[in-house]
MDTraj code that builds the backbone (N, CA, C; nanometers):
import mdtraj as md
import numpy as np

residues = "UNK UNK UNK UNK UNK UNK UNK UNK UNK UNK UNK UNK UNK UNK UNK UNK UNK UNK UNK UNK UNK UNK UNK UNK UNK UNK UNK UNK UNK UNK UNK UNK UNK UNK UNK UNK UNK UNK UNK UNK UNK UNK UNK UNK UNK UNK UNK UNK UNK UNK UNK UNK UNK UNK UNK UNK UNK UNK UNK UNK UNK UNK UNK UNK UNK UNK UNK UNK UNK UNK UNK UNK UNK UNK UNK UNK UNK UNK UNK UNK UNK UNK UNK UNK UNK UNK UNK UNK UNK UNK UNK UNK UNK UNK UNK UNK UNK UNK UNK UNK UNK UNK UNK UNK UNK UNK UNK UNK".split()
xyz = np.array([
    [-1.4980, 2.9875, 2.9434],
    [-1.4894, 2.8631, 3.0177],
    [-1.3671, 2.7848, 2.9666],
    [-1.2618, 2.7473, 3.0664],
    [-1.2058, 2.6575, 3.0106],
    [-1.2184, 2.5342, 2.9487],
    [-1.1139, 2.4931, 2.8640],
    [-1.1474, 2.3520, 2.7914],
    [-1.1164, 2.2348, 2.8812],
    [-1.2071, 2.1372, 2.8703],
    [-1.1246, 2.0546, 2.9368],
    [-1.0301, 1.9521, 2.9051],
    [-0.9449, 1.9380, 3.0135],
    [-0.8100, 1.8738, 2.9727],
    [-0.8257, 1.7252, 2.9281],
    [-0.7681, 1.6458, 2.8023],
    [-0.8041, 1.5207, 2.7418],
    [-0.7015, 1.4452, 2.8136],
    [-0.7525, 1.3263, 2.8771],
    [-0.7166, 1.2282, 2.9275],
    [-0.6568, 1.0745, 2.8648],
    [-0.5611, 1.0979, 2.8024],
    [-0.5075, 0.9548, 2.7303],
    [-0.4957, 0.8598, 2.8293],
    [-0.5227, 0.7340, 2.7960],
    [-0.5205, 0.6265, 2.9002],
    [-0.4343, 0.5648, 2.8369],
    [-0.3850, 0.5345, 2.9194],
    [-0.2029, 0.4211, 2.9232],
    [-0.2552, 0.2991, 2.8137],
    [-0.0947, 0.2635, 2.7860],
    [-0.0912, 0.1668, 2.6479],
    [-0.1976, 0.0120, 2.6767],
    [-0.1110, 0.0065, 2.8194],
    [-0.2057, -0.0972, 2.9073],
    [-0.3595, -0.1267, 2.9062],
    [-0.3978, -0.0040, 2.9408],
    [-0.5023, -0.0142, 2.9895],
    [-0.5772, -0.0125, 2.8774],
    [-0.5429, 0.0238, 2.7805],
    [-0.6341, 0.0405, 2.6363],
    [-0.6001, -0.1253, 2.5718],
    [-0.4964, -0.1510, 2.5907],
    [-0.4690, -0.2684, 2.5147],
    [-0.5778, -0.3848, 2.5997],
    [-0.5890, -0.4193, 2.7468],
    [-0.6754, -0.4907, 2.8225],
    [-0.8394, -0.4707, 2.7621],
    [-0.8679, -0.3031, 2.7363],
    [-0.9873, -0.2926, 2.7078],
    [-1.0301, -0.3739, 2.5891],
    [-0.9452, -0.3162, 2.4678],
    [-0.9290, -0.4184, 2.3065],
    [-0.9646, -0.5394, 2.3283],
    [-0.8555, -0.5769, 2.4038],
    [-0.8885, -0.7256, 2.4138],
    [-1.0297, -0.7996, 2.4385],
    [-1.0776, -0.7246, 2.5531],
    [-1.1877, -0.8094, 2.5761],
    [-1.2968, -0.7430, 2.4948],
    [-1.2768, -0.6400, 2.4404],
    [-1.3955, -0.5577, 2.3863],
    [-1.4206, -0.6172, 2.1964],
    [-1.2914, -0.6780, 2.1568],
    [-1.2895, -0.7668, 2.0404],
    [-1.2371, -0.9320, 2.1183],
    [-1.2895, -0.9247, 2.1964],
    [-1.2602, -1.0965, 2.2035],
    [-1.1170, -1.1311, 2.1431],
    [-1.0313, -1.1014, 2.1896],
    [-0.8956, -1.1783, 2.1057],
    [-0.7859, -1.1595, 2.1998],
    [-0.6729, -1.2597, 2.2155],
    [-0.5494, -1.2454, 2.2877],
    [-0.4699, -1.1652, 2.2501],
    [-0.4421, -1.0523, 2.1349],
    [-0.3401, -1.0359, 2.0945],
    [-0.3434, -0.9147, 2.0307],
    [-0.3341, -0.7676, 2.1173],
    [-0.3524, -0.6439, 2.0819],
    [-0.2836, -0.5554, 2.1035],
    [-0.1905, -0.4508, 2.0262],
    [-0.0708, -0.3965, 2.0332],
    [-0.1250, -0.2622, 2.0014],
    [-0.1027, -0.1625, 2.0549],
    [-0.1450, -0.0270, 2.0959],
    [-0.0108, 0.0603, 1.9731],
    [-0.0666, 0.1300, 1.9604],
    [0.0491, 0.2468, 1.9020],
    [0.1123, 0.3139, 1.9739],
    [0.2797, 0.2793, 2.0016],
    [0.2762, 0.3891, 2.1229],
    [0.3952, 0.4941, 2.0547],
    [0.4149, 0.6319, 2.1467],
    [0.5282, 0.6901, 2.0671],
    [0.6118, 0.7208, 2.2377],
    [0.7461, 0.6726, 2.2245],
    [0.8156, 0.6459, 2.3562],
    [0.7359, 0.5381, 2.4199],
    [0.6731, 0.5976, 2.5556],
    [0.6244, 0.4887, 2.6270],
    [0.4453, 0.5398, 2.6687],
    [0.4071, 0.6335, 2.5780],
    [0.2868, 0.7134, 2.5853],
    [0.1630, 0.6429, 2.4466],
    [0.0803, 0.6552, 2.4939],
    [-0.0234, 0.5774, 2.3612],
    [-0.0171, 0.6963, 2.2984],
    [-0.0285, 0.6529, 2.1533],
    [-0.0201, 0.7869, 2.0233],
    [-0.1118, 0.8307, 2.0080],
    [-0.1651, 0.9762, 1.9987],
    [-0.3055, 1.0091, 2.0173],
    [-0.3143, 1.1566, 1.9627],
    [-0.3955, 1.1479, 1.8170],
    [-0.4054, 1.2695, 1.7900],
    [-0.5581, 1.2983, 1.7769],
    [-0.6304, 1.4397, 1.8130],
    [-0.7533, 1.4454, 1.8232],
    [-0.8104, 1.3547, 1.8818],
    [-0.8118, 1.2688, 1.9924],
    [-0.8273, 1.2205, 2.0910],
    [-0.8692, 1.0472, 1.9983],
    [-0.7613, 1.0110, 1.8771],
    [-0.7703, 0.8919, 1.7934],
    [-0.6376, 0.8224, 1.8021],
    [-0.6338, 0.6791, 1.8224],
    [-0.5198, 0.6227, 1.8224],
    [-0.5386, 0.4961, 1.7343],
    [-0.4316, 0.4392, 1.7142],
    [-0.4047, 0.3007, 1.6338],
    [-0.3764, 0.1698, 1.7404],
    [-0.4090, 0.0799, 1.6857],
    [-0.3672, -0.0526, 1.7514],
    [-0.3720, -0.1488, 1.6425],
    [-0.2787, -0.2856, 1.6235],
    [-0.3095, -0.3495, 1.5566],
    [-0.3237, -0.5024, 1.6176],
    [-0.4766, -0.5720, 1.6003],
    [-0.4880, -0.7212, 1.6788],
    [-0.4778, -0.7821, 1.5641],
    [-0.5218, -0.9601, 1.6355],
    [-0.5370, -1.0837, 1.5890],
    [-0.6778, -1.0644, 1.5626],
    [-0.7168, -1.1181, 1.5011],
    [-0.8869, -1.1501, 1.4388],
    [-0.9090, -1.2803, 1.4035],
    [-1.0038, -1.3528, 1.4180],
    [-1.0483, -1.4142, 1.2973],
    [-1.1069, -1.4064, 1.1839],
    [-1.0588, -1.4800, 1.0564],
    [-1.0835, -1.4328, 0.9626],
    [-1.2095, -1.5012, 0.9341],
    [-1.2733, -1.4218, 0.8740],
    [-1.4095, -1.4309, 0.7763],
    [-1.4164, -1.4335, 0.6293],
    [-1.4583, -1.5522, 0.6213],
    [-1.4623, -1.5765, 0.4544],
    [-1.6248, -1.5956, 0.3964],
    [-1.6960, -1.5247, 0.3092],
    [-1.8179, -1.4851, 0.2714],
    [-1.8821, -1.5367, 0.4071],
    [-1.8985, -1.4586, 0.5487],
    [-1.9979, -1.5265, 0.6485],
    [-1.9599, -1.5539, 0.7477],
    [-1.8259, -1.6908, 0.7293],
    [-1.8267, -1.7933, 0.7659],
    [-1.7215, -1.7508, 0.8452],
    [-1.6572, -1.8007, 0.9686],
    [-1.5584, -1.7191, 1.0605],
    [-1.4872, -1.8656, 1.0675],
    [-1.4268, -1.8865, 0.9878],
    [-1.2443, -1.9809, 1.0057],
    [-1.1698, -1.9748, 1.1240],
    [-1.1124, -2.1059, 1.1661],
    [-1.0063, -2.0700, 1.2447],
    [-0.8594, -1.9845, 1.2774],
    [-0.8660, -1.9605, 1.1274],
    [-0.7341, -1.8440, 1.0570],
    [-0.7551, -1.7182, 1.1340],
    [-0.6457, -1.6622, 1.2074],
    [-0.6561, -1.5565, 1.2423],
    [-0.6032, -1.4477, 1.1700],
    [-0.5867, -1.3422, 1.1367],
    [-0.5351, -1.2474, 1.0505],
    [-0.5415, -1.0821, 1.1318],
    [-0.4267, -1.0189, 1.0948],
    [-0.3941, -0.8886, 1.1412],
    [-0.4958, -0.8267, 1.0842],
    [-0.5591, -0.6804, 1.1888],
    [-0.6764, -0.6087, 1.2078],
    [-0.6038, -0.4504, 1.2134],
    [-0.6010, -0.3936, 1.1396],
    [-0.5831, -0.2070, 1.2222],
    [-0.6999, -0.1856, 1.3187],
    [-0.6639, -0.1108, 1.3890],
    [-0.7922, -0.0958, 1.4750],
    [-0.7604, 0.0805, 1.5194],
    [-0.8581, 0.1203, 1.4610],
    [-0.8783, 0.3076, 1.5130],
    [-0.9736, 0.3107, 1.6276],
    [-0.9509, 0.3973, 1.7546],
    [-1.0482, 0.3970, 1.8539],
    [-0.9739, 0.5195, 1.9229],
    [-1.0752, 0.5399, 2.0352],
    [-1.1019, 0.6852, 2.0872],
    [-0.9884, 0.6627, 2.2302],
    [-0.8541, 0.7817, 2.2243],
    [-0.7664, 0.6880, 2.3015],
    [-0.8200, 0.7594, 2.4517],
    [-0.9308, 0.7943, 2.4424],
    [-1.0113, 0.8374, 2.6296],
    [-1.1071, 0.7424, 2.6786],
    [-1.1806, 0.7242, 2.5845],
    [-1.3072, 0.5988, 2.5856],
    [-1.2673, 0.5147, 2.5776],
    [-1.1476, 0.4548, 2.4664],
    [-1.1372, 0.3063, 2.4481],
    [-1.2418, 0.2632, 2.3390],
    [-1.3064, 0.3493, 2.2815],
    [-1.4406, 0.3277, 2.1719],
    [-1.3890, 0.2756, 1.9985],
    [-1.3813, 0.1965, 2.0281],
    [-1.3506, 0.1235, 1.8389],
    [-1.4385, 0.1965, 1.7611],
    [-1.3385, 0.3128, 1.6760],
    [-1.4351, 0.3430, 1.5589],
    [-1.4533, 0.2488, 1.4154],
    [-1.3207, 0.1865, 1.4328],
    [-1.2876, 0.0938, 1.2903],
    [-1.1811, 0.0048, 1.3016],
    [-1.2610, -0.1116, 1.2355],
    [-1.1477, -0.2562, 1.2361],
    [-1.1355, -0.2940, 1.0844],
    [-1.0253, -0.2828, 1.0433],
    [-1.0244, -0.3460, 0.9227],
    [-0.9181, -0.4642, 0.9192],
    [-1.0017, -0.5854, 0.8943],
    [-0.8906, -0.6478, 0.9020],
    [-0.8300, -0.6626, 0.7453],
    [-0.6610, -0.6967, 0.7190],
    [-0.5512, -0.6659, 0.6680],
    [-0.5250, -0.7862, 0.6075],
    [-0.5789, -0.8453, 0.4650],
    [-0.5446, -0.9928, 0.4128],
    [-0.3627, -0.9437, 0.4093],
    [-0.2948, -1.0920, 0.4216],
    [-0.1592, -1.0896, 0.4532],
    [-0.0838, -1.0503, 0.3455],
    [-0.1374, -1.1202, 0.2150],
    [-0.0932, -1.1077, 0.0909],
    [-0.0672, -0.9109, 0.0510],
    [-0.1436, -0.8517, 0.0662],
    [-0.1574, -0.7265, 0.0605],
    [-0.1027, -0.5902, 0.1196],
    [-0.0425, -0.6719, 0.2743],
    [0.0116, -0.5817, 0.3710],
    [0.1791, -0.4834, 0.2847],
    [0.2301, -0.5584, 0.2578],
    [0.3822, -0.4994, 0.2134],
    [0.2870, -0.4448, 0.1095],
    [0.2280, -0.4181, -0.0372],
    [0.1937, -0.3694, -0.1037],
    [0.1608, -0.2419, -0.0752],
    [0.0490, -0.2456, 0.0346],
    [-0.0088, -0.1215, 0.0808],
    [0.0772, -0.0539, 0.1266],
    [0.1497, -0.0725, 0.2557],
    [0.2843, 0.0254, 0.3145],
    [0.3541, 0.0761, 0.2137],
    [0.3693, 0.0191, 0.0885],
    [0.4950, 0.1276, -0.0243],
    [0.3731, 0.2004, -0.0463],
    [0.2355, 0.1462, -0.0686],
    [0.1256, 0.2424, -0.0960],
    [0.1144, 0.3705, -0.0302],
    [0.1089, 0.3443, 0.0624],
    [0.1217, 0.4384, 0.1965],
    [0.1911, 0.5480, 0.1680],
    [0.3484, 0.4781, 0.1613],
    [0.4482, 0.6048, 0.1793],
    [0.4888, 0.6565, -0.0055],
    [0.4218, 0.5752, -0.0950],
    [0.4406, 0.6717, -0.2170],
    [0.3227, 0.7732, -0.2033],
    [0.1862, 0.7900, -0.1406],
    [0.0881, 0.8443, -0.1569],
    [0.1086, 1.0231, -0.0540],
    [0.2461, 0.9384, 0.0209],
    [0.2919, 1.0497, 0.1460],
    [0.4069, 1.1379, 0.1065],
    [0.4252, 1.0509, 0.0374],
    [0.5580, 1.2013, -0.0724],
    [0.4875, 1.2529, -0.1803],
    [0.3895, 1.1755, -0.2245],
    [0.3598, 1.2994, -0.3257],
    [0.2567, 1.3841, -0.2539],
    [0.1862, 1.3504, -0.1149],
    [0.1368, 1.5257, -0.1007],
    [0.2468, 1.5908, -0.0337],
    [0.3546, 1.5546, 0.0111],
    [0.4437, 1.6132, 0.0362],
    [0.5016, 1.6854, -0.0388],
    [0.5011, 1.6082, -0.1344],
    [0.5203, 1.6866, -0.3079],
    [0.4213, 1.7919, -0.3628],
    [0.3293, 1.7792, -0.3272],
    [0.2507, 1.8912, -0.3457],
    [0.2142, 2.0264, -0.2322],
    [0.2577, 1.9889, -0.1577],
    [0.2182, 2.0834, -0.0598],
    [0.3649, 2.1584, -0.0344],
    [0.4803, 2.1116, -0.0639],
    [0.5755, 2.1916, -0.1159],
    [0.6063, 2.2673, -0.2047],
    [0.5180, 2.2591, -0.3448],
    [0.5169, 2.2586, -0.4404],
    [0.4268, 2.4106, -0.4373],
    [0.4874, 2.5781, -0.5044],
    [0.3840, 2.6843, -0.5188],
    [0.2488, 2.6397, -0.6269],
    [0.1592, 2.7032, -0.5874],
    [0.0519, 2.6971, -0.6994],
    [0.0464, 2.8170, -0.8067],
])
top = md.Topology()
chain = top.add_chain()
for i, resn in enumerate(residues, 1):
    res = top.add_residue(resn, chain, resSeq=i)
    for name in ("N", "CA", "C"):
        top.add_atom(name, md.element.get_by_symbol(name[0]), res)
traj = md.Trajectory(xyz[None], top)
């Protein structure tokens, strides 16, 4: 039986869904060219949130990653991103990406 063919839905249309599906104005899709980025049928977006402090939901809004299913539109995970932390993590990121690069180049 054939497989069936996976259906990515436009940057648009995923970004409209976000929106109303987290309540917020302000949701930016991952795209690569002009196509939503989508591997194993998972993509990135990053919104506005409000922030939550022990409970309590502030008027402060703060940047969110957001992983979801780029056929469904299904949010698997929101984390939102304290500001202070963001540049830290990205060198995090890409030192953690050369060294398995470093290792997976590397014979055993």
């Amino acid at each position: 039986m054939p497989r069936r063919r996976k259906r990515v839905r436009r940057p648009e249309d995923l970004e409209a869904h976000l929106k109303k599906y987290l309540r917020t104005d302000y949701v930016k899709v991952l795209r690569i060219g002009k196509q939503t980025y989508s591997k194993y049928s998972m993509g990135y977006a990053i919104a506005l949130v409000p922030k939550v402090t022990r409970g309590v939901v502030t008027d402060e809004v703060i940047p969110a990653l957001v992983r979801f299913n780029t056929e469904t539109g299904f949010t698997t995970q929101l984390i939102p991103l304290d500001p202070d932390v963001i540049d830290p993590l990205i060198e995090l990121i890409r030192e953690g990406y050369k060294e398995a690069l470093r290792r997976s180049l590397t014979p055993k």
